[in-house]
DSSP file (Angstrom, degrees, kcal/mol; ACC not computed):
  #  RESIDUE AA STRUCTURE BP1 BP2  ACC     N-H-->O    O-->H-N    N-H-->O    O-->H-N    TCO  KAPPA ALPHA  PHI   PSI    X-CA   Y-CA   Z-CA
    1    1 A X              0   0    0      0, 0.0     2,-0.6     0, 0.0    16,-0.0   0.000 360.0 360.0 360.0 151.8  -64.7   45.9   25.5
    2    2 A X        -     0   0    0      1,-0.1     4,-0.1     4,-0.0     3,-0.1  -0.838 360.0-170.6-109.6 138.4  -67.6   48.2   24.5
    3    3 A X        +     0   0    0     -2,-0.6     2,-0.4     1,-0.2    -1,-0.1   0.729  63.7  22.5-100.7 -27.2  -69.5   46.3   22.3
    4    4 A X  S    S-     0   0    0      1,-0.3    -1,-0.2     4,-0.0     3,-0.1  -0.948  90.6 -86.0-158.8 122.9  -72.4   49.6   20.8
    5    5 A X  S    S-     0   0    0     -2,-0.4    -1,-0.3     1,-0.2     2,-0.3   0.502  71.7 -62.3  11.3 160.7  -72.1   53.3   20.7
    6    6 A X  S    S+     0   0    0      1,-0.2    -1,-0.2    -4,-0.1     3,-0.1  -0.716 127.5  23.6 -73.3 130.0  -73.2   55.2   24.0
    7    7 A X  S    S+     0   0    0     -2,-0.3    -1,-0.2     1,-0.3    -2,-0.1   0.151  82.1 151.7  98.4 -37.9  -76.5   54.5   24.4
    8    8 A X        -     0   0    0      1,-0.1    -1,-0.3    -3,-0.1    -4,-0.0  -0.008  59.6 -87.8 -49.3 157.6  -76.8   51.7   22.8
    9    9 A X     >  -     0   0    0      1,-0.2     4,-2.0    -3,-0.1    -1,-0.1  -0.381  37.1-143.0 -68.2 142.6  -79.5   49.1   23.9
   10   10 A X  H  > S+     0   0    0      1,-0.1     4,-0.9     2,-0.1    -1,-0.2   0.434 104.7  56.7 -93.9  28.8  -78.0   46.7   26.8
   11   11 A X  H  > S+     0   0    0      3,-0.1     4,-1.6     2,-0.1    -1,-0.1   0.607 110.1  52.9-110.5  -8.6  -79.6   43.5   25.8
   12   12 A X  H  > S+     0   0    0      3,-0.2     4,-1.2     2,-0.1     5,-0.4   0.901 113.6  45.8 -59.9 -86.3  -77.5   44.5   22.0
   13   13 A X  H  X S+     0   0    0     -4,-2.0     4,-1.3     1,-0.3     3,-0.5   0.698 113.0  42.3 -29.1 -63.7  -74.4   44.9   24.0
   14   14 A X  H >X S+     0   0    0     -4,-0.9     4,-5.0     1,-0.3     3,-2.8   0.955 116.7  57.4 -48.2 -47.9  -74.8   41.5   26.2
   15   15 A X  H 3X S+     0   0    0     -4,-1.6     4,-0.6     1,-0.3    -1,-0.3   0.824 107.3  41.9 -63.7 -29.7  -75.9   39.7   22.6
   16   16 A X  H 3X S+     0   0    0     -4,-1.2     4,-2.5    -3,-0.5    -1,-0.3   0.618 113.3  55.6 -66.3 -11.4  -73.1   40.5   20.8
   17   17 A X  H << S+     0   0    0     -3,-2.8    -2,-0.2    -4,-1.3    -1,-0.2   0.849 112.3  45.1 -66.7 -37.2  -70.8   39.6   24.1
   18   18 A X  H  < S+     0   0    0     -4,-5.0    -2,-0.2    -5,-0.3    -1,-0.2   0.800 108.1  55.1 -79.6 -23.7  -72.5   36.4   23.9
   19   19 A X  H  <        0   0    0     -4,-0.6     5,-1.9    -5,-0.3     4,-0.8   0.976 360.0 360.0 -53.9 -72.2  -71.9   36.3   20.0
   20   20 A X     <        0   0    0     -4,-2.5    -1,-0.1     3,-0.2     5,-0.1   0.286 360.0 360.0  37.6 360.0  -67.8   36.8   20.7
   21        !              0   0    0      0, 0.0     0, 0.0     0, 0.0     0, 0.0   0.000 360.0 360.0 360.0 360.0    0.0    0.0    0.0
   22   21 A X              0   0    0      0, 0.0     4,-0.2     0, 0.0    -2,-0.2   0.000 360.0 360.0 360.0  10.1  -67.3   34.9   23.1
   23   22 A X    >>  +     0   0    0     -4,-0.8     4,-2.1     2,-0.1     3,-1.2   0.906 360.0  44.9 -75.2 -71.6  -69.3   32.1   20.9
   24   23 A X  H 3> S+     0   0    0     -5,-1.9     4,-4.8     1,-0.3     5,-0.3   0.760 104.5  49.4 -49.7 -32.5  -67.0   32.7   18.3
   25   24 A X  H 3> S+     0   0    0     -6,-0.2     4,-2.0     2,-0.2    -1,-0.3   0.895 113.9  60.3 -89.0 -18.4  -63.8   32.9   19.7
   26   25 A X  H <> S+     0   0    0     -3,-1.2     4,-3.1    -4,-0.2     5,-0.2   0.993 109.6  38.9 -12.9 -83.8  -65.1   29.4   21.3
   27   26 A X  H  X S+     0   0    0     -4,-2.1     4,-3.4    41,-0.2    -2,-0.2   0.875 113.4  51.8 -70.8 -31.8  -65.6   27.9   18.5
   28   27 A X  H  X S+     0   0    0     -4,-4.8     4,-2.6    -5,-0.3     5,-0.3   0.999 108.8  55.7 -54.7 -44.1  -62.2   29.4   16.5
   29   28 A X  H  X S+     0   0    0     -4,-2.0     4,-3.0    -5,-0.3    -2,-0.2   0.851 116.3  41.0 -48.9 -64.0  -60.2   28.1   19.8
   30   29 A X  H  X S+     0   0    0     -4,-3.1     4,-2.5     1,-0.3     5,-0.4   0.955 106.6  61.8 -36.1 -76.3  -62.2   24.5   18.5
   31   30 A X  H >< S+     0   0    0     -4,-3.4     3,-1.4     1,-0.3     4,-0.4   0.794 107.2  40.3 -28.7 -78.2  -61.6   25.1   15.2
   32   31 A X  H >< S+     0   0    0     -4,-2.6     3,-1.5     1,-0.3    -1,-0.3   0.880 115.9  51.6 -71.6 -30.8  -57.7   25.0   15.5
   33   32 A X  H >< S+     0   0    0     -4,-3.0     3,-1.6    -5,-0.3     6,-0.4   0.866  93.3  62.0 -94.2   3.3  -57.7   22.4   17.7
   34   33 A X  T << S+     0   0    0     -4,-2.5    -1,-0.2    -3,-1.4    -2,-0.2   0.168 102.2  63.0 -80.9  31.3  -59.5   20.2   16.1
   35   34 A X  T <  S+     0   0    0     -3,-1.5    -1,-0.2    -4,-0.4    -2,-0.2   0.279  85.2  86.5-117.6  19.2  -56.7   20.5   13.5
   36   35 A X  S <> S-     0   0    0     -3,-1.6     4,-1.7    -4,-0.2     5,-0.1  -0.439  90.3 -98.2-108.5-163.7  -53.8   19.3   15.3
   37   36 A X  H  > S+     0   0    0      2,-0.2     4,-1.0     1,-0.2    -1,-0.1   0.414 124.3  51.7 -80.2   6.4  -52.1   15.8   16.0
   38   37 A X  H  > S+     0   0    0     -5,-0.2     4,-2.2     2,-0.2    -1,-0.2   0.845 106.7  53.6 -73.8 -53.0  -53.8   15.5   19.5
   39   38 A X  H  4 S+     0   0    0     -6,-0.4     3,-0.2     1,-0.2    -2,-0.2   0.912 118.0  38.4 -45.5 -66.8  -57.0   16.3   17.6
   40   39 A X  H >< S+     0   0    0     -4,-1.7     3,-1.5     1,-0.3    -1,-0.2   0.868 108.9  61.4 -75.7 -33.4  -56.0   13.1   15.2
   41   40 A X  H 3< S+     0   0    0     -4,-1.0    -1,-0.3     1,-0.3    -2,-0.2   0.959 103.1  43.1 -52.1 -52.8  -54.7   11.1   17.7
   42   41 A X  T 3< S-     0   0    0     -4,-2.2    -1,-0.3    -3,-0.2    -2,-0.2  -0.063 122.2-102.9 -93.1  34.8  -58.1   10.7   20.0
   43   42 A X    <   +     0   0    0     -3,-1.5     2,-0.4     1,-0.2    -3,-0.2   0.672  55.0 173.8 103.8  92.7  -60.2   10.1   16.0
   44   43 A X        -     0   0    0    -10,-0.1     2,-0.8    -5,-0.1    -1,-0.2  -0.793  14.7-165.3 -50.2 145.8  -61.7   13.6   15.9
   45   44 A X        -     0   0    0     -2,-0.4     2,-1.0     2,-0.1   -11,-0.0  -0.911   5.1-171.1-143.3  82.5  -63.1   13.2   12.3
   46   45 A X        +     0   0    0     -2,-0.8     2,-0.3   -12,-0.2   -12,-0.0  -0.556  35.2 135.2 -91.4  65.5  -64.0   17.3   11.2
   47   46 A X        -     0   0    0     -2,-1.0     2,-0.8     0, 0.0    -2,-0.1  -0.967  64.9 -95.1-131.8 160.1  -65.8   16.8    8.1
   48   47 A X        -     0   0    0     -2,-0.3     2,-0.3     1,-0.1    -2,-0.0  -0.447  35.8-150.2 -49.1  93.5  -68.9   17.9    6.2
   49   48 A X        -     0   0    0     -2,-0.8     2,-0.2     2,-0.0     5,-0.1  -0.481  16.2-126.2 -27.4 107.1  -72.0   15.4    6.8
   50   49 A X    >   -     0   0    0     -2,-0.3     3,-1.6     1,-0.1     4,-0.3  -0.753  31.7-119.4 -75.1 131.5  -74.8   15.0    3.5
   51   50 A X  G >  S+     0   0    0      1,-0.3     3,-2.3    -2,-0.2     4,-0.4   0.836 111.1  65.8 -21.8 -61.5  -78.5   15.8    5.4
   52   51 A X  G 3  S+     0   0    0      1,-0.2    -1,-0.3     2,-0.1    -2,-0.0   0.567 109.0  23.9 -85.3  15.0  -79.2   12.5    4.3
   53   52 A X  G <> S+     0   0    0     -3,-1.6     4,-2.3     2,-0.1     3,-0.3  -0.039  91.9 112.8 -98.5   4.3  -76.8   10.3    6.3
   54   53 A X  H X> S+     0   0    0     -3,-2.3     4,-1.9    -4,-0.3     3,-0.8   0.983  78.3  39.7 -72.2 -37.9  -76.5   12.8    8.9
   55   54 A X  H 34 S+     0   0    0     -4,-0.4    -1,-0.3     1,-0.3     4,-0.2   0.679 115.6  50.6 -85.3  -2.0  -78.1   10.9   11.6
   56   55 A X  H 34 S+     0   0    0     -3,-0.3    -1,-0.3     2,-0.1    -2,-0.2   0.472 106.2  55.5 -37.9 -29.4  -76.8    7.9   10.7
   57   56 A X  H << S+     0   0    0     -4,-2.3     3,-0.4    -3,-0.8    -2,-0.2   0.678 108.2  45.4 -87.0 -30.9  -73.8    9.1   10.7
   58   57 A X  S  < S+     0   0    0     -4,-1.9     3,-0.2     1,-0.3    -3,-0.1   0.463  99.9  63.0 -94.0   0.6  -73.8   10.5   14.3
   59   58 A X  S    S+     0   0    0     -5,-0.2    -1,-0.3    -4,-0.2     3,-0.1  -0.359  89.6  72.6 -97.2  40.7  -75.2    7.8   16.1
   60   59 A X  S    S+     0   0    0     -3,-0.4     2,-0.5     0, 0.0    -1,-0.1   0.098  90.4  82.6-137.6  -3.2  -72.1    5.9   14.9
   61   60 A X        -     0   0    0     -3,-0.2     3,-0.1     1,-0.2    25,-0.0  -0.860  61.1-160.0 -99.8 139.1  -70.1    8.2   17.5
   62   61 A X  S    S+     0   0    0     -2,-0.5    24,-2.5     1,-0.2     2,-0.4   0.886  84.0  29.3 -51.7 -53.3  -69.6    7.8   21.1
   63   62 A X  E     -a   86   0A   0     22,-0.2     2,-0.3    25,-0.0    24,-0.2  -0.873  62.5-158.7-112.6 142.5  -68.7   11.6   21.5
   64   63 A X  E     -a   87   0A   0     22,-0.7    24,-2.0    -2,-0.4     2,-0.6  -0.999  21.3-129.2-115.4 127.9  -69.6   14.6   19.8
   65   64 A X  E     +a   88   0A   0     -2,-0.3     2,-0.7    22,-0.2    24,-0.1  -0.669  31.6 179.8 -83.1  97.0  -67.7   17.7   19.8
   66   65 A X        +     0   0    0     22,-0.9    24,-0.4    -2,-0.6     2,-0.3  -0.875   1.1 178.7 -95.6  95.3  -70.4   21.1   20.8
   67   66 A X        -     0   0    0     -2,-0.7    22,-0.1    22,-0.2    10,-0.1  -0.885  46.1 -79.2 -99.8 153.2  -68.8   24.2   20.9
   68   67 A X        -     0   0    0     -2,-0.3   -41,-0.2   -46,-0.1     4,-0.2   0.137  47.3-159.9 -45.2 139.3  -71.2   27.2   21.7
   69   68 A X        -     0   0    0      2,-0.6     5,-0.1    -3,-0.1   -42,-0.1   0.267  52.3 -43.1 -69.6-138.8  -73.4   28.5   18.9
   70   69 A X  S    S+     0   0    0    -47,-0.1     2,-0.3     3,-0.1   -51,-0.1   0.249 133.1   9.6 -93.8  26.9  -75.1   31.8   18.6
   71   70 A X  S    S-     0   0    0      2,-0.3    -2,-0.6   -52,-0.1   -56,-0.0  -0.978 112.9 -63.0-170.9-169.4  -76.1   31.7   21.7
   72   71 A X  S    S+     0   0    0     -2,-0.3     2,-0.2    -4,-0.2    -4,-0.1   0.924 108.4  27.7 -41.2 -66.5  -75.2   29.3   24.5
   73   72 A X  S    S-     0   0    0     -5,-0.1     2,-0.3    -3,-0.0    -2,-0.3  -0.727  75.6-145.1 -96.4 168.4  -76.1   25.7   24.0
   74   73 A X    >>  -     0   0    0     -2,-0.2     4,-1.0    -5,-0.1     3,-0.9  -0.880  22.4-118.3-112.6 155.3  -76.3   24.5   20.3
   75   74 A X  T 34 S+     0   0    0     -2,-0.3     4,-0.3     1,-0.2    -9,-0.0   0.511 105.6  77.8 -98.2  18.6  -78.9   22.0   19.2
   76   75 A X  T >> S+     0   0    0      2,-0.1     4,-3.2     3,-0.1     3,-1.3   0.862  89.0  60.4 -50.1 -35.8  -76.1   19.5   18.1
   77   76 A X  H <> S+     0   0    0     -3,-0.9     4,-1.7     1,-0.3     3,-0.3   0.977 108.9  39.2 -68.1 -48.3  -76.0   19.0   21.6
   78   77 A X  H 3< S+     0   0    0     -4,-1.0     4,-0.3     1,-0.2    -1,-0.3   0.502 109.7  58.1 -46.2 -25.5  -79.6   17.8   21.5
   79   78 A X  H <4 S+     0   0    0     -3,-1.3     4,-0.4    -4,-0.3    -1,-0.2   0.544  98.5  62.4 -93.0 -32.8  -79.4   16.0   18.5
   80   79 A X  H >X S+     0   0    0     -4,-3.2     3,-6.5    -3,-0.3     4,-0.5   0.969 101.3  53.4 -56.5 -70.9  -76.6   13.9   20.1
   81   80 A X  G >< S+     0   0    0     -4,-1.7     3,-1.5     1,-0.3    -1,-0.2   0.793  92.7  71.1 -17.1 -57.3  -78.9   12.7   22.5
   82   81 A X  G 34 S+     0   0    0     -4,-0.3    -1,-0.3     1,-0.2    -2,-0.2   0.736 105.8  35.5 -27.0 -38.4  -81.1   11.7   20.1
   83   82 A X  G <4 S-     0   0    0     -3,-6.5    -1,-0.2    -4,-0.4    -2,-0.2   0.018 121.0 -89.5-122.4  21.7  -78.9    8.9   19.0
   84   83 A X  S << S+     0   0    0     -3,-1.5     2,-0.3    -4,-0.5    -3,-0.2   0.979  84.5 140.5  61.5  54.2  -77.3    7.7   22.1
   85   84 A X        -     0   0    0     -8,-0.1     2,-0.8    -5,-0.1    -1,-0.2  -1.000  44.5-133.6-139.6 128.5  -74.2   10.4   21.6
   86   85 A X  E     -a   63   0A   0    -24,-2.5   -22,-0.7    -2,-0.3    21,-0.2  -0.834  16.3-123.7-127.7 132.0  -72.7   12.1   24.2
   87   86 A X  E     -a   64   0A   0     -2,-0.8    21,-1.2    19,-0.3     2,-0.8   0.023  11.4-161.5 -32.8 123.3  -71.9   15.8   24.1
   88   87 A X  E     +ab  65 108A   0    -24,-2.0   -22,-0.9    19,-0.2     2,-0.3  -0.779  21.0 177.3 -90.7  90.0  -68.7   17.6   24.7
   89   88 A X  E     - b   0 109A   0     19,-1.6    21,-1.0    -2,-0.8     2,-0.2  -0.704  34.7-106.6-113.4 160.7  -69.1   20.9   25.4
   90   89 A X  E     - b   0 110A   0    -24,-0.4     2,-1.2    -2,-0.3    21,-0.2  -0.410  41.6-117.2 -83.3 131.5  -66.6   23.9   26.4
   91   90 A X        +     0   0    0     19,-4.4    -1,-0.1    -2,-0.2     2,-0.1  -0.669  49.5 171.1 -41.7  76.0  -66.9   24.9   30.4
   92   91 A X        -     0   0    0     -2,-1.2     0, 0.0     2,-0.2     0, 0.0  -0.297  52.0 -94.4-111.6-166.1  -68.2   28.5   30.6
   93   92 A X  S    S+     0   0    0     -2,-0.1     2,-0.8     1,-0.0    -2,-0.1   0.345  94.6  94.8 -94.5  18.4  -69.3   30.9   32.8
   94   93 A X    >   -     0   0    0      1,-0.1     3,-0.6   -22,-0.1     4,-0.5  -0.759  68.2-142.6-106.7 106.4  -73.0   29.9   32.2
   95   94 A X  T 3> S+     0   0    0     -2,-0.8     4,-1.8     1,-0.2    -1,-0.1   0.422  75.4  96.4 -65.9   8.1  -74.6   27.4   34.7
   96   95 A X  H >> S+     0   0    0      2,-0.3     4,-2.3     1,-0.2     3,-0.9   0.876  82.6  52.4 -45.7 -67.2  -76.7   25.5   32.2
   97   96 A X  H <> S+     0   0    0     -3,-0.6     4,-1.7     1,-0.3    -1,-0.2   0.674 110.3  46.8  -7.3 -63.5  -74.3   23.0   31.8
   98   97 A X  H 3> S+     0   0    0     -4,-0.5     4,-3.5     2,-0.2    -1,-0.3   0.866 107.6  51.5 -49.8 -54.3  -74.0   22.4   35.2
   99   98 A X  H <X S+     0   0    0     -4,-1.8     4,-2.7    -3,-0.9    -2,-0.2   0.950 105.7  56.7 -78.8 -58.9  -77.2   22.2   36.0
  100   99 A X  H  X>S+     0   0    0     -4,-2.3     5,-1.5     2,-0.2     4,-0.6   0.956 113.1  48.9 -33.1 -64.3  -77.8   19.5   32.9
  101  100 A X  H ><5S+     0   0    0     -4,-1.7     3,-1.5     1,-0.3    -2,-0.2   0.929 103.3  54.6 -24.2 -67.4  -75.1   17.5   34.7
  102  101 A X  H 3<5S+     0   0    0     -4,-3.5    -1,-0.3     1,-0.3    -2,-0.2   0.900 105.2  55.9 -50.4 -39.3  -76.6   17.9   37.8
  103  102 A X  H 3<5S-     0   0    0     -4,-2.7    -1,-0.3    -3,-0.4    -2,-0.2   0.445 122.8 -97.1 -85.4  20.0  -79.8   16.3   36.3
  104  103 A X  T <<5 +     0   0    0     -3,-1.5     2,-0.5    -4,-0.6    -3,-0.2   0.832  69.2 153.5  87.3  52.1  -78.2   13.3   35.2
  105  104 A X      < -     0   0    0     -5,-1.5     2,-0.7   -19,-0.0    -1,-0.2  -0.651  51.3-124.6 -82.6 165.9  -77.4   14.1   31.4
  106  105 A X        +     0   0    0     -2,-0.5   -19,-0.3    -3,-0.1     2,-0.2  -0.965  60.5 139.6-101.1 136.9  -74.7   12.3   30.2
  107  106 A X        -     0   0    0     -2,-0.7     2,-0.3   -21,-0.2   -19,-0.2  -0.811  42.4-142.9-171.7 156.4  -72.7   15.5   29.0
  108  107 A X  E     -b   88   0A   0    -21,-1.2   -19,-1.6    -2,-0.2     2,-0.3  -0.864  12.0-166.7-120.7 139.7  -68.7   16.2   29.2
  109  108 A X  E     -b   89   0A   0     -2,-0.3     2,-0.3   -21,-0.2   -19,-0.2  -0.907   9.6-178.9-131.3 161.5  -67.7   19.7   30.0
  110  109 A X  E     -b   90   0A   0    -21,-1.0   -19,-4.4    -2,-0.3     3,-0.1  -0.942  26.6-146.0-146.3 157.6  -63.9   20.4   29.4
  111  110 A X  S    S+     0   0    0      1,-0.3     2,-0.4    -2,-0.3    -1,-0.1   0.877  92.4  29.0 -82.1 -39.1  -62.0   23.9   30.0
  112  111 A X  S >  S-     0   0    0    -22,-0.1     3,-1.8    -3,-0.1    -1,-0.3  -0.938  75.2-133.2-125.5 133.3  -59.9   23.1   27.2
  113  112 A X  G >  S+     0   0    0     -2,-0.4     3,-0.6     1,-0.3   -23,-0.0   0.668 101.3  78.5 -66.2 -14.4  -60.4   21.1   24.3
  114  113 A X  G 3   +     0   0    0      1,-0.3    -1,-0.3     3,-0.0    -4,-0.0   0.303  69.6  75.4 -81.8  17.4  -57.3   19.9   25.2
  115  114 A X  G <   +     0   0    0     -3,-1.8     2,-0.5     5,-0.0    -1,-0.3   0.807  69.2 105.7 -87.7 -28.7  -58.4   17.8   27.6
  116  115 A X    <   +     0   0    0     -3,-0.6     2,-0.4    -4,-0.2   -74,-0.2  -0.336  41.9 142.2 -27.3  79.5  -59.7   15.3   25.2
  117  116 A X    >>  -     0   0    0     -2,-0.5     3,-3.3     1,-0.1     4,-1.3  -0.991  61.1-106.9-151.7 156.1  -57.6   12.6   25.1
  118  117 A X  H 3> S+     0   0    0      1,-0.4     4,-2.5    -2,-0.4     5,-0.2   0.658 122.8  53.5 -56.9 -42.1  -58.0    8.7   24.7
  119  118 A X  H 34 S+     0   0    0      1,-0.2     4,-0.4     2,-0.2    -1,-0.4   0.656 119.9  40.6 -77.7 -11.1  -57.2    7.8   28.5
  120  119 A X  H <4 S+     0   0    0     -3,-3.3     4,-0.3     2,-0.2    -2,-0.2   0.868 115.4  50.8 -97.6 -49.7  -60.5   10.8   29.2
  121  120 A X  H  X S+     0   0    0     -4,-1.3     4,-0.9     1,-0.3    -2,-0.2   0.821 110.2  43.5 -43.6 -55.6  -62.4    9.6   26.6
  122  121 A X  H  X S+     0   0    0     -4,-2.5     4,-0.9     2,-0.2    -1,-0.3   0.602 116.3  50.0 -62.1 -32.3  -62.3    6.1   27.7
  123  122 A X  H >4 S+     0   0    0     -4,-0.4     3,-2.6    -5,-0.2     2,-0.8   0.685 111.1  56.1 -75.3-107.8  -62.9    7.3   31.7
  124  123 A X  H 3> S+     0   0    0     -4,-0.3     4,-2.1     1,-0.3    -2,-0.2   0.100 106.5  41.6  24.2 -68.7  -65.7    9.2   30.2
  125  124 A X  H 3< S+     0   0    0     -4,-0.9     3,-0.4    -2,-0.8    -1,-0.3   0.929 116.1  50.6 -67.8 -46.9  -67.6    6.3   28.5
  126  125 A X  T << S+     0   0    0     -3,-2.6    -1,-0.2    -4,-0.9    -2,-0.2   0.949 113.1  50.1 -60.0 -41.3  -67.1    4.0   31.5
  127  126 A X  T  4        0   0    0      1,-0.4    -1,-0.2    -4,-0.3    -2,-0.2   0.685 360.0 360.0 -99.6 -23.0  -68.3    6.7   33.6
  128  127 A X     <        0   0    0     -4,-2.1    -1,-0.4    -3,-0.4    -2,-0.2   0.470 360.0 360.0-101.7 360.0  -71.6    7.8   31.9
């Protein structure tokens, strides 16, 4: 899809490509963390107060990241912070990878639907 006019700058194009395919990321998220799969393995998708929030996320094992407005989001960073470890979407962007490779504890899934107690539980054991 052409993102800008002819002519148009290409580091516009690529950032709105990268914009998207954030977004449709994060819709994909969005709807599944509203189904019964979603309830089954505790996702809990609610608003946080700025003063409990990090209390409140160090109380998780996992945290859910799908991309922001640009690749990584600094939830994912923030997990860390508090001994919580990231779940983030499988793209075509080797950062991920590469974190992996350096021994974060991080989760990549293709699908959010991968998520599920028996993964969750391999997961923990496994980082």
């Amino acid at each position: 899809e052409q993102w800008v006019k002819e002519g148009g700058s290409p580091s516009v194009t690529v950032g709105w490509a990268v914009a998207r395919q954030a977004w449709l990321v994060r819709d994909a998220w969005r709807a599944w963390a509203r189904t019964a799969a979603a309830a089954e393995v505790g996702v809990d998708w609610r608003w946080v107060s700025p003063d409990v929030y990090w209390d409140t996320l160090a109380t998780y094992r996992f945290v859910l990241c799908p991309e922001g407005s640009g690749i990584q989001t600094g939830l994912m960073y923030q997990a860390w912070l508090v001994l919580t470890i990231p779940i983030v979407p499988a793209n075509q962007y080797p950062v991920f990878h590469d974190l992996v490779r350096f021994g974060y504890p991080l989760v990549m899934v293709s699908n959010w639907s991968e998520i599920t107690t028996s993964s969750l539980d391999t997961w923990w054991r496994d980082l």
